[in-house]
DOROGU-442289 format. One line per 4 residues: number of its first residue (from 1); for each residue x, z, y of N, C-alpha, C, O. Coordinates in pm, 1 decimal, m for minus. Last residue first. Layout:
N
NUM> X/Z/Y/X/Z/Y/X/Z/Y/X/Z/Y; ... .
This chain:
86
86> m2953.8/m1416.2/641.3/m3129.8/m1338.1/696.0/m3106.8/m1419.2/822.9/m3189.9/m1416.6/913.7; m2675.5/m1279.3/411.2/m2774.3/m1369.3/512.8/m2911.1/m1378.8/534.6/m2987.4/m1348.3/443.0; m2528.8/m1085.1/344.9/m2637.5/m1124.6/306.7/m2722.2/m1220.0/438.0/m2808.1/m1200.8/524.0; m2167.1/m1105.6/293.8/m2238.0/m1031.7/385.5/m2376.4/m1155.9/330.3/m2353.7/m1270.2/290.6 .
82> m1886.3/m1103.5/52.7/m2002.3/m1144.3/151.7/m2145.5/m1058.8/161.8/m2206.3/m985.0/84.2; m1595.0/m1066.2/m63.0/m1700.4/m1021.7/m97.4/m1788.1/m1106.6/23.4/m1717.1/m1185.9/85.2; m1315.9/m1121.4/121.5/m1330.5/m1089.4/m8.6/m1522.8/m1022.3/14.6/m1555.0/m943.2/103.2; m1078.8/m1349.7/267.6/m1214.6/m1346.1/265.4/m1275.1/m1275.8/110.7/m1283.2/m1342.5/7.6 .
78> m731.5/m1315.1/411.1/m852.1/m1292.4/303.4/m989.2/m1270.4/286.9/m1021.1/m1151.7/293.5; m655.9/m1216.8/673.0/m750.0/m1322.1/644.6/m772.1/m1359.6/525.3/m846.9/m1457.3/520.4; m586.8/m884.3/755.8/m541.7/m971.8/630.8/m665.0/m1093.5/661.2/m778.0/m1046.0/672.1; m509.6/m762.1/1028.9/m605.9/m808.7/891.5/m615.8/m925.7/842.5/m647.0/m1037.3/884.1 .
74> m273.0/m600.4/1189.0/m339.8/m694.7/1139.0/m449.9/m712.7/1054.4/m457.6/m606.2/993.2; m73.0/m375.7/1404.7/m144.3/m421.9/1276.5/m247.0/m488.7/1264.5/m340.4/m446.1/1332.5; 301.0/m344.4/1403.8/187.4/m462.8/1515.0/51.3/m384.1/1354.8/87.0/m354.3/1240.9; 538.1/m272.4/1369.9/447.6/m147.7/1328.1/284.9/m167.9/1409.8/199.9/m89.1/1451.4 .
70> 682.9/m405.3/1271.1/714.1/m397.0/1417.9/639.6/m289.3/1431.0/678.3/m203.5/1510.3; 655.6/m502.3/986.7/760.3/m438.4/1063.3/770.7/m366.1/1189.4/854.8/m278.9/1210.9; 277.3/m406.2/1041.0/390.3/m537.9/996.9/500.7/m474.5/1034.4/482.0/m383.7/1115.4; 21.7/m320.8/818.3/104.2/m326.6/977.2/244.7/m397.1/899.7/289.0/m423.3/787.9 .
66> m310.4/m459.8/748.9/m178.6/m378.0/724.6/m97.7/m361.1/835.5/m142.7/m385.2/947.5; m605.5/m437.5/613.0/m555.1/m415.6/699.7/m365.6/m377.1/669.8/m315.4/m294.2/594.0; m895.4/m563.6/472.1/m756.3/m594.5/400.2/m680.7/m538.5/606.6/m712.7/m604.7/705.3; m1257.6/m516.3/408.1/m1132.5/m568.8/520.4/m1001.3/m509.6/461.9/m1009.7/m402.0/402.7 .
62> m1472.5/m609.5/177.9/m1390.4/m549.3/219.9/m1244.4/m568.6/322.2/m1145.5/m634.9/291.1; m1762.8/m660.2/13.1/m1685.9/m725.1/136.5/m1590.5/m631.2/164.8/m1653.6/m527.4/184.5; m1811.9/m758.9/m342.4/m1816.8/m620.3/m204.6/m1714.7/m687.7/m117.0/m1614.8/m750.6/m152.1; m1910.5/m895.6/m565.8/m1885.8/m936.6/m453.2/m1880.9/m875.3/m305.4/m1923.6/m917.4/m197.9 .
58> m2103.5/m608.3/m710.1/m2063.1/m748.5/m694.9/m1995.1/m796.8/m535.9/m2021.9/m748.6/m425.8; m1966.2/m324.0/m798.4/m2007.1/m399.2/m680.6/m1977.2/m519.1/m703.5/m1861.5/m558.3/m718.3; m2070.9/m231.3/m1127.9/m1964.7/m224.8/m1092.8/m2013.6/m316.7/m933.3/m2111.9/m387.7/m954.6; m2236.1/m158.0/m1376.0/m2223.1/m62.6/m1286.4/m2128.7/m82.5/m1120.0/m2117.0/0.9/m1030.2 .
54> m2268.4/m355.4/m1538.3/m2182.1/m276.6/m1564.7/m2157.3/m154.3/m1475.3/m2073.4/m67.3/m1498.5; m2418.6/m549.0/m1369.1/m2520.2/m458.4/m1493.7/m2396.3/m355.2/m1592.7/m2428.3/m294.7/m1695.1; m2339.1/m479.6/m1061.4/m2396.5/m565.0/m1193.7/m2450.6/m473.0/m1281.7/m2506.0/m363.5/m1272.5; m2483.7/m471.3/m733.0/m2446.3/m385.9/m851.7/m2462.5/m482.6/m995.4/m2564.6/m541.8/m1030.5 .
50> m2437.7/m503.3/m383.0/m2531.7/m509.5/m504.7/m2440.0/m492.4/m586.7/m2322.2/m492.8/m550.8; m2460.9/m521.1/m57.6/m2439.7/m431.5/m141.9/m2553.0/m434.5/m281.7/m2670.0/m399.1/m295.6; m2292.1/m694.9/198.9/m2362.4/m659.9/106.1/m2324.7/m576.0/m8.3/m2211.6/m555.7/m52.4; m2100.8/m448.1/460.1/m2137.5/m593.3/406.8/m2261.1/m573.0/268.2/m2310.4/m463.6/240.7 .
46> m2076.7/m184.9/554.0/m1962.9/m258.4/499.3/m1978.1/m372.0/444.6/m1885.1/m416.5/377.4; m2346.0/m141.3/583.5/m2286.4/m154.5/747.7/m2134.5/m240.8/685.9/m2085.2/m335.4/747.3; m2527.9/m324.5/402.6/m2534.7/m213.3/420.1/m2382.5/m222.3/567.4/m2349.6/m327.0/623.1; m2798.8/m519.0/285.0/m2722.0/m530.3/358.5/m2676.1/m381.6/396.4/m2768.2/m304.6/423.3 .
42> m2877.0/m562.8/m123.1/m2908.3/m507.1/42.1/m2821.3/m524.6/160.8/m2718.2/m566.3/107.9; m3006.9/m797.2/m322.2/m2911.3/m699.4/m244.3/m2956.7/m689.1/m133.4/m3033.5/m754.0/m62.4; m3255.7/m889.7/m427.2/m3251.7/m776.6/m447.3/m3121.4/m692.0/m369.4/m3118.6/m569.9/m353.5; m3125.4/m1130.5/m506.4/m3267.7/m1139.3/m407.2/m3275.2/m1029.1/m363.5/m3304.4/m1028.8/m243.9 .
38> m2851.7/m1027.5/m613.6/m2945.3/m1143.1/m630.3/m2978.2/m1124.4/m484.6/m2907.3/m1109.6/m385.1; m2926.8/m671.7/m671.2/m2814.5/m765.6/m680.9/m2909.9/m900.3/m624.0/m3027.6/m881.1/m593.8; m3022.1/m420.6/m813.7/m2983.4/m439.9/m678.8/m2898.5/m542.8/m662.7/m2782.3/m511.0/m637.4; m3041.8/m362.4/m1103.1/m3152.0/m478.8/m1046.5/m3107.4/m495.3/m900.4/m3157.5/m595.5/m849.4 .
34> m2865.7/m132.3/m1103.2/m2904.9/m283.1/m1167.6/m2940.3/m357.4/m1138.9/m2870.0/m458.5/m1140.4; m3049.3/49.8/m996.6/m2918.5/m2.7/m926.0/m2871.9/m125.5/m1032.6/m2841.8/m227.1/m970.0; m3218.1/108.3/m1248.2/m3274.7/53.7/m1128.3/m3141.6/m23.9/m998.1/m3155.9/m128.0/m933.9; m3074.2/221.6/m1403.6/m3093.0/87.3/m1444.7/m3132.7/18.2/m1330.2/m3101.2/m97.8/m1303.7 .
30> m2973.7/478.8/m1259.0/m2857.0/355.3/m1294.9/m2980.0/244.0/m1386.8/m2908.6/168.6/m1452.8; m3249.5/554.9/m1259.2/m3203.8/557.1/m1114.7/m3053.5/437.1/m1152.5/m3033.6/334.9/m1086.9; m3330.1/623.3/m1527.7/m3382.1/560.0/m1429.9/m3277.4/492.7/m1354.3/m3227.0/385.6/m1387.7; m3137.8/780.1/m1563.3/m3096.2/704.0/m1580.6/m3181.4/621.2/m1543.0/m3128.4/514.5/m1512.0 .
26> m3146.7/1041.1/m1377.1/m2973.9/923.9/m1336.9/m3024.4/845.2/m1433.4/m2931.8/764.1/m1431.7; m3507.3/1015.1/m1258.9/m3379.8/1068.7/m1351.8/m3230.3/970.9/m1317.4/m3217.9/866.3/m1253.7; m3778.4/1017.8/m1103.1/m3631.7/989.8/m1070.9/m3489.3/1002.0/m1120.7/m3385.5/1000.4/m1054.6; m4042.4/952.0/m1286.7/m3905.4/1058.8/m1215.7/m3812.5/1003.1/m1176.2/m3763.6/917.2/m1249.7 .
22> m4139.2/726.3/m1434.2/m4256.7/839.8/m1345.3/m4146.9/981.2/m1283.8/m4190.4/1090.1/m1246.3; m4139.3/378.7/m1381.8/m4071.1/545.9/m1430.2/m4156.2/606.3/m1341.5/m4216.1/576.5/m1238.2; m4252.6/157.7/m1314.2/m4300.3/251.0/m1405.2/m4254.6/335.5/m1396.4/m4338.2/425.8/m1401.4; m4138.3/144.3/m956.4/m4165.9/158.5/m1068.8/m4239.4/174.0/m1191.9/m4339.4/234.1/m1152.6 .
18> m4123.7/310.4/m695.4/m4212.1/192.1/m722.1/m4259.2/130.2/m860.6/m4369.7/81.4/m884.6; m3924.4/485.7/m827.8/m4058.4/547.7/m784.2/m4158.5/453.7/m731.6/m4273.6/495.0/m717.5; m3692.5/297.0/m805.9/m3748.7/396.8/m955.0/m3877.2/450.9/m919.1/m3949.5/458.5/m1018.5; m3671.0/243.3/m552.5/m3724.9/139.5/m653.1/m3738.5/202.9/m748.7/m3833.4/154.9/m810.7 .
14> m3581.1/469.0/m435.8/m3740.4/431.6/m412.6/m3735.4/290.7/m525.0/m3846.7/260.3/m567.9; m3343.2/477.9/m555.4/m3446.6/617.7/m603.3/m3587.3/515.9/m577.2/m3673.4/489.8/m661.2; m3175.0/272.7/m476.9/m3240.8/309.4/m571.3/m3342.3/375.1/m627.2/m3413.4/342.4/m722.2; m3241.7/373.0/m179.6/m3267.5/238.7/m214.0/m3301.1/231.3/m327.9/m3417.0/197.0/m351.6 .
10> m3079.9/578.2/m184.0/m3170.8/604.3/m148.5/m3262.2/474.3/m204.8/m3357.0/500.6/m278.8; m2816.4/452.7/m267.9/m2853.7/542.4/m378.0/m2995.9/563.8/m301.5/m3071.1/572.0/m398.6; m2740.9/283.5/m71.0/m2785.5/255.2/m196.8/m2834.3/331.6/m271.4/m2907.9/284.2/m357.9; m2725.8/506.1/164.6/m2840.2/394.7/116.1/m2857.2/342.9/m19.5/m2963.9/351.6/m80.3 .
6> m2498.2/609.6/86.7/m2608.5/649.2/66.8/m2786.6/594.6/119.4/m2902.7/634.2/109.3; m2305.9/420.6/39.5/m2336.0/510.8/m77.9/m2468.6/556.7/m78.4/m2545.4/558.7/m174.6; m2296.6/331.8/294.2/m2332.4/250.9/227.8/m2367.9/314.2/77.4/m2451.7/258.7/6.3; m2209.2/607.9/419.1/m2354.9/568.1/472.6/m2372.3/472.7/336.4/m2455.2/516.4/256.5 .
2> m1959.5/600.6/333.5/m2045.9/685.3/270.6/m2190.4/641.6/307.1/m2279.4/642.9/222.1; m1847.2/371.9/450.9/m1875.7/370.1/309.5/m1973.3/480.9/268.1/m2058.1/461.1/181.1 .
């Protein structure tokens, strides 16, 4: 996750500096993570990675792990968020 933090946030910056904006400010930088979604998501090592316009991960992939009585552990076959196809 942190790698995926910090791509996105690198990811952002250079789309604020492709930009009109002429700095890299947080708010630049949160409208521009905006636009990271769609056509625009990225693939990051925890699956895709895009942002609505609330700030919030669309459709984030995440593995569901638990252990069972026996203290066996599993993952959950819940399918949550998706990975970007290419």
């Amino acid at each position: 996750m942190p790698y995926d933090a910090t791509l996105a946030m690198l990811s952002g910056c250079d789309m604020v500096l492709r930009s009109v904006h002429q700095s890299a400010t947080s708010e630049n930088l949160n409208l521009e993570l905006q636009n990271l979604n769609g056509a625009n998501a990225i693939q990051g090592v925890s699956g895709q990675i895009a942002f609505g316009t609330d700030g919030d991960p669309i459709n984030k992939a995440i593995v569901l792990l638990y252990v069972d009585d026996k203290g066996f552990i599993h993952m959950d076959p819940t399918i949550l968020g998706q990975f970007t196809k290419q």
